[in-house]
DRENLO-236592 format. One line per 5 residues: for each residue x, y, z of C-alpha. Coordinates in nm, 3 decimals. Layout:
BEGIN
X/Y/Z  ...;
END
This chain:
BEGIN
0.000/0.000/0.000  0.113/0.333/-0.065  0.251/0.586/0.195  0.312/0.953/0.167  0.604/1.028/0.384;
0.621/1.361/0.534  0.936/1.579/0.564  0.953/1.878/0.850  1.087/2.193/0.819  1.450/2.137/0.839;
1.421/1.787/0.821  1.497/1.538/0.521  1.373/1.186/0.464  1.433/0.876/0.211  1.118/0.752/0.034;
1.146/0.402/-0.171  0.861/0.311/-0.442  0.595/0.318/-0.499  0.572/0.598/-0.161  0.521/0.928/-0.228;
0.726/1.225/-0.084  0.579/1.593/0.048  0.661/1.916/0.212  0.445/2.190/0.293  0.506/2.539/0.399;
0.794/2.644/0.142  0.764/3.023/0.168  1.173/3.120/0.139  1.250/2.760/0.244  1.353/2.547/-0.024;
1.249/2.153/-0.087  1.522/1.968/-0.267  1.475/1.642/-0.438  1.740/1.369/-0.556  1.620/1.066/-0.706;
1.772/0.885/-1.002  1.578/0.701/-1.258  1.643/0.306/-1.191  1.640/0.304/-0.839  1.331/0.249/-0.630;
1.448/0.528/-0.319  1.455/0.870/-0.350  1.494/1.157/-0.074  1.394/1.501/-0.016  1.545/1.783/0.224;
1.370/2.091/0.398  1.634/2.389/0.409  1.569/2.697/0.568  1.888/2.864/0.542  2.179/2.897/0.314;
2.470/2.848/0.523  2.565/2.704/0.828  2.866/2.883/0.838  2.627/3.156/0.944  2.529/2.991/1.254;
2.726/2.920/1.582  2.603/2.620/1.748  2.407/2.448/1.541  2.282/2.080/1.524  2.031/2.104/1.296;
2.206/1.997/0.953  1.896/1.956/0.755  1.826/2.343/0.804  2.100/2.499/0.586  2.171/2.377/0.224;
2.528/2.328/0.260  2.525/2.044/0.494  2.119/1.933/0.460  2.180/1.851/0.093  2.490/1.683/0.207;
2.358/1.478/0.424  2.092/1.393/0.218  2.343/1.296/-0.083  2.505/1.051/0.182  2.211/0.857/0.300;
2.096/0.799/-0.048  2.480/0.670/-0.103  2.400/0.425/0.181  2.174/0.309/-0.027  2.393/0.235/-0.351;
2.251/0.546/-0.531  2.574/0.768/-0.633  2.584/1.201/-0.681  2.668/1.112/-1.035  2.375/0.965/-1.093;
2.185/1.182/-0.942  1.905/1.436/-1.029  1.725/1.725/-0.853  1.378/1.878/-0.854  1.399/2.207/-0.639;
1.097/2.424/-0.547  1.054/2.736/-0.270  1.268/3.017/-0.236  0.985/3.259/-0.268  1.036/3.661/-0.162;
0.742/3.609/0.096  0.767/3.969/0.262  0.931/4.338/0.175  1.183/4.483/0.389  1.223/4.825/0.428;
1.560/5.004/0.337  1.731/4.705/0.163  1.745/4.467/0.415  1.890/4.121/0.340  1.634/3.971/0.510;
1.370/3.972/0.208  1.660/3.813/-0.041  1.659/3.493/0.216  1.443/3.316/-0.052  1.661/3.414/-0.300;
1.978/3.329/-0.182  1.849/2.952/-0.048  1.795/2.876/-0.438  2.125/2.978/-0.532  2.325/2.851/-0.228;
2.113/2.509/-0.354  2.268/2.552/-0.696  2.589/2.569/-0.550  2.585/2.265/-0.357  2.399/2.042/-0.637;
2.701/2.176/-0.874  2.971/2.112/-0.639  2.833/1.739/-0.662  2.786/1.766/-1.027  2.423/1.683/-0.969;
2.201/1.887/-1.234  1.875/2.026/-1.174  1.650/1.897/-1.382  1.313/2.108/-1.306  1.251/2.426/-1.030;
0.962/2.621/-0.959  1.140/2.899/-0.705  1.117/3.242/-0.684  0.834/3.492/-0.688  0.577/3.569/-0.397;
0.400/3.323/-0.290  0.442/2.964/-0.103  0.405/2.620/-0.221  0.363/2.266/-0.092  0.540/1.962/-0.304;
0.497/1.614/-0.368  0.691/1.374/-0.509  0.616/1.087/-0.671  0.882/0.839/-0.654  0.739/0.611/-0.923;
0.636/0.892/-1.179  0.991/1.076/-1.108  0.734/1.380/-1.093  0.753/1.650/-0.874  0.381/1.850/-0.777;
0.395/2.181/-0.669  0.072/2.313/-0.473  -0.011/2.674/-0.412  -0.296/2.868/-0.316  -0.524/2.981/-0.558;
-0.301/2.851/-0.886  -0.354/2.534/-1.014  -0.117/2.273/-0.960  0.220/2.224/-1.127  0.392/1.911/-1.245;
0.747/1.938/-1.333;
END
């Protein structure tokens, strides 16, 4: 029977076939998925934050996208599934709020997608659909059958990349 495993907010999972994989609340946060085409497990990470660099202290990996995505990449290894076979979905990094006087703060969104980037080319791993950017949040599933990621959002109609 089919199970739709649920990844927190700064949290990643593995999902095998024929499960399905979701996140919800992706405002500025961005959902990764890596998955490759033969293998029946596939694994999605939460990030809420580019860097942990940024952060003293910290033990939650899964939150920042240079060591969630990691981490991520290494289970799935566990697992006989390589980075160089490897292929992302990526959705989030919405601008959900304005800042006044230039603050950093509203780019957060926008610097989570391209830290992402970074990482997934550091590990040659190439993105092969996104839905990121603009204003509004979004909720994903993945199917790890279909290889297809949904993206949910209020009031639009759903996208499948």
């Amino acid at each position: 029977m089919e199970e739709v495993i649920k990844v927190g907010i700064a949290d990643f999972k593995l999902c095998r076939t024929p499960n399905k994989i979701t996140t919800i609340g992706l405002g500025s946060c961005v959902g990764i998925v890596l998955y490759n085409q033969i293998s029946d497990f596939c694994g999605m990470v939460h990030i809420m934050l580019p860097s942990s660099k940024e952060i003293t202290n910290n033990v939650q990996r899964a939150k920042f996208a240079d060591t969630g995505i990691i981490d991520l990449i290494q289970e799935l290894s566990k697992q006989g599934i390589f980075p160089g076979t490897l292929r992302a979905k990526i959705a989030g990094g919405a601008t959900m709020f304005q800042f006044a006087g230039g603050s950093h703060l509203g780019s957060i969104g926008v610097r989570n997608v391209q830290s992402t980037k970074d990482v997934l080319a550091a590990h040659k791993i190439p993105i092969v659909a996104e839905d990121t950017g603009l204003n509004y949040g979004r909720t994903i599933i993945f199917d790890s059958v279909t290889k297809e990621l949904i993206v949910r959002s209020a009031g639009k109609p759903d996208k499948i990349i």
